[in-house]
N, C-alpha and C positions, 0 to 999 in steps of 0.2 A: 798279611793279606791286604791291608788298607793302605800300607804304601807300596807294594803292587799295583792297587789299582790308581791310585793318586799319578804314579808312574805310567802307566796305560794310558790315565785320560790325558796328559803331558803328550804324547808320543801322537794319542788320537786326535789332538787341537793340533799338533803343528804339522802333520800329515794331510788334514784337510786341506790346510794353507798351504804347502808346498803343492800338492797336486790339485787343488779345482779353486785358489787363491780368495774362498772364503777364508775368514780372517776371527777368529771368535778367541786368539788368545789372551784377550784383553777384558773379556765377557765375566761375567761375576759366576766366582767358582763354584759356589753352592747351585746355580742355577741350570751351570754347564750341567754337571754332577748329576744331578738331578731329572736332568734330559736327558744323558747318557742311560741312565740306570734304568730306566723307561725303555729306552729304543732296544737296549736288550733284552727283553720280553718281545717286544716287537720284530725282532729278528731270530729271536731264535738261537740267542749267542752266549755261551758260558760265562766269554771273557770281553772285556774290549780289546784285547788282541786280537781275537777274532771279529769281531764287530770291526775294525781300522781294517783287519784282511779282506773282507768283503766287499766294502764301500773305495779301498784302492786298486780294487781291480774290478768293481764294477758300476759307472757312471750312474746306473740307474737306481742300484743302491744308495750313493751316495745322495740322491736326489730326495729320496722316500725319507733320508734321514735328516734333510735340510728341515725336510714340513716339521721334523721332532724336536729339534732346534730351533726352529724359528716361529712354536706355537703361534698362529694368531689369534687374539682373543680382543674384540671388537664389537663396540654397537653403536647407530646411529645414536648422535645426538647426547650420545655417554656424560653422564654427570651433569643433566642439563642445567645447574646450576651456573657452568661454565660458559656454557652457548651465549645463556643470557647476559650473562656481564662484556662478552665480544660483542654483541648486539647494541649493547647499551652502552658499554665505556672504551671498543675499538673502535666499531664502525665509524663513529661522528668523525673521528681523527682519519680513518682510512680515506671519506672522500674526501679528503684535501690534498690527495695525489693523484692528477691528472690518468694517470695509470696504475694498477698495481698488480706485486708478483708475489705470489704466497707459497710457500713452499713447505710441504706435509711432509717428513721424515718418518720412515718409519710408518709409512702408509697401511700396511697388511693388503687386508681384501678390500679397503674402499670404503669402509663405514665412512669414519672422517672424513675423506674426500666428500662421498655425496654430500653430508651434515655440513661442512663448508659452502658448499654450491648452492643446497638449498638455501642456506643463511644470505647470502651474497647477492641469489635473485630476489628474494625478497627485501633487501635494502637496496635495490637499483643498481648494483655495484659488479653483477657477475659478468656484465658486457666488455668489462674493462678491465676486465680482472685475468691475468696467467698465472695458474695451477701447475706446481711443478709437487708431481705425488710421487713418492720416491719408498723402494725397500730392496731387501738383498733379495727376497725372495720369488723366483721369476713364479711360479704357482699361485701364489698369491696375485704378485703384479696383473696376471690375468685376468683371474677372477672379479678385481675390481675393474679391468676395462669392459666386463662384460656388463655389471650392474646389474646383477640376478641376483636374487637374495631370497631368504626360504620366508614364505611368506606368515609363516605362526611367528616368526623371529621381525620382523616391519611391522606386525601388529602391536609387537611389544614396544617398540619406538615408538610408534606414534604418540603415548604417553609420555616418554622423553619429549618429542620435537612439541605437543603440546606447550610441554615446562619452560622449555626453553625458547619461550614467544615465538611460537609459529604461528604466523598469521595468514594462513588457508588450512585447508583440509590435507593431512599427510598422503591422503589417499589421490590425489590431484600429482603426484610426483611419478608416479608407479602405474603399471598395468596388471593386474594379478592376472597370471594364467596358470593353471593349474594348483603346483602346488610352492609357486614361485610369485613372485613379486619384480616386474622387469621397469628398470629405473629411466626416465625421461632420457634419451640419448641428450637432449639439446645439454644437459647439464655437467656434460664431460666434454662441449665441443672446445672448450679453455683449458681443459688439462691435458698436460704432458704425462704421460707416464713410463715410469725409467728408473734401473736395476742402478742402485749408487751405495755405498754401503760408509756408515759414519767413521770404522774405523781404519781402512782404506784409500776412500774416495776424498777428493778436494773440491770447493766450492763451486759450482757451476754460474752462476747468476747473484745479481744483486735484488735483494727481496725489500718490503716493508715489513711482512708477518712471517716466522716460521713457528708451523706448529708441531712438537715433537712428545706427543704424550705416552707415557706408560714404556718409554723406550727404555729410556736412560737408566731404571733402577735393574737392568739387565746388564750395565755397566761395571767396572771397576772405576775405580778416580783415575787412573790414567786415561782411560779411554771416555771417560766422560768430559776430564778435562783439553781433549781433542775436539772431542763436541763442540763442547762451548764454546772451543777457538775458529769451528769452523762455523758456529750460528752469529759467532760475534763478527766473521769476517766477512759473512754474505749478505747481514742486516745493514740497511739504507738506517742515515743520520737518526736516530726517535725510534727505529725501528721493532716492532712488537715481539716476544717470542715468547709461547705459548706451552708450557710444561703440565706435567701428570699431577695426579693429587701426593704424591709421594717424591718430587721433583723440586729442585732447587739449585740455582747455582751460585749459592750465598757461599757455599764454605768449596769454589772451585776455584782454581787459578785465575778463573775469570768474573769472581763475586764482586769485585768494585765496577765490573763493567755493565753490568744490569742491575738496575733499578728497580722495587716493584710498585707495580702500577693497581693490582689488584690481587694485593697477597694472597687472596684466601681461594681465589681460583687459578693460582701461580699462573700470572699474567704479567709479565714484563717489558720493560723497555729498555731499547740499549742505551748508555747514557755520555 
């Protein structure tokens, strides 16, 4: 029965990819697995033969089962021990380019984005700054242009964006209405937001910072070491890039190519 189903999820990764050209072959198998075995409770489905049956012949299925695939699990200002070391050991080096282009992989719903933006205006930097906030997931990608957030969930941040030297009142970002939290529009008027995915898409832009946290360990080493070729080909000369607390590209194809600048918040630069 286990390599049956080993065989199923085989059939159900390269099936998505032939027919709606998400690409998750390369995704770490435990994780696939994982989310697979889930969406089957969720559908209502014995086998994932049947679960591939349903999702190839109905687009909206397929859809319901990206969100299951592509959990997002986010919050502003996350680890704010990290904020403050961009605060303190980015920024000074950020304004010495007359412009800059930061590019969020693997965005979700927007946390990091706003948590970017806010940091940004408050070092003088977000006037000049182009936000390119990027995921596979179009559900998601919404969500964050809307900047609506559940307001007992902003309450919780605030405590992060505290730690991570924020200097005003969290509550100065947001409008609460109801049981929501609706986020400054002026703070997404620098972001681009756009459906790109790391293991089929190619560089768009030359950046100074990319930040890609909590993606990568959803990887295998081939597809992480795609990543890195495509973080190392879009990062400007010095240029920053910003990994997960469980992230590293010391032991990847491209480990002599980044240097770390602030190991302990995996904070690098390309060298």
């Amino acid at each position: 029965m286990e390599r049956n189903s080993e065989i199923e999820l085989r059939l159900l990764i390269e099936a998505i990819y032939l027919k709606y050209s998400y690409d998750f072959r390369d995704y770490s198998g435990a994780s696939i697995k994982r989310r697979v075995n889930h969406a089957l409770s969720q559908f209502e489905c014995n086998t994932i033969s049947a679960l591939q049956d349903k999702v190839l012949h109905d687009p909206a299925a397929f859809m319901q089962l990206l969100q299951l695939l592509t959990i997002p699990v986010s919050e502003m200002f996350r680890d704010p021990s990290h904020f403050l070391a961009i605060r303190k050991e980015v920024v000074p080096l950020l304004r010495t380019w007359p412009s800059i282009k930061i590019w969020i992989a693997g965005c979700s719903t927007g946390e990091e984005v706003y948590s970017m933006a806010i940091l940004l205006r408050e070092e003088g930097l977000l006037d000049r700054t182009i936000i390119y906030a990027t995921d596979i997931n179009p559900h998601s990608l919404e969500k964050a242009k809307q900047g609506i957030f559940s307001l007992e969930n902003v309450r919780a941040y605030t405590a992060n964006y505290q730690q991570a030297g924020g200097q005003c009142s969290f509550a100065d970002y947001y409008t609460a209405a109801y049981d929501y939290a609706i986020f400054d529009k002026t703070l997404r008027e620098n972001v681009t937001f756009a459906d790109h995915s790391l293991a089929t898409d190619s560089v768009f832009s030359e950046t100074q910072l990319i930040s890609c946290r909590n993606v990568l360990i959803y990887f295998n080493k081939k597809l992480q070491d795609r990543a890195f070729g495509l973080f190392h080909e879009s990062l400007c000369h010095r240029g920053f890039l910003v990994l997960g607390s469980k992230e590293t590209p010391d032991f990847s194809a491209f480990g002599d190519h980044f240097q770390a600048m602030v190991k302990q918040e995996r904070i690098y630069r390309k060298s």
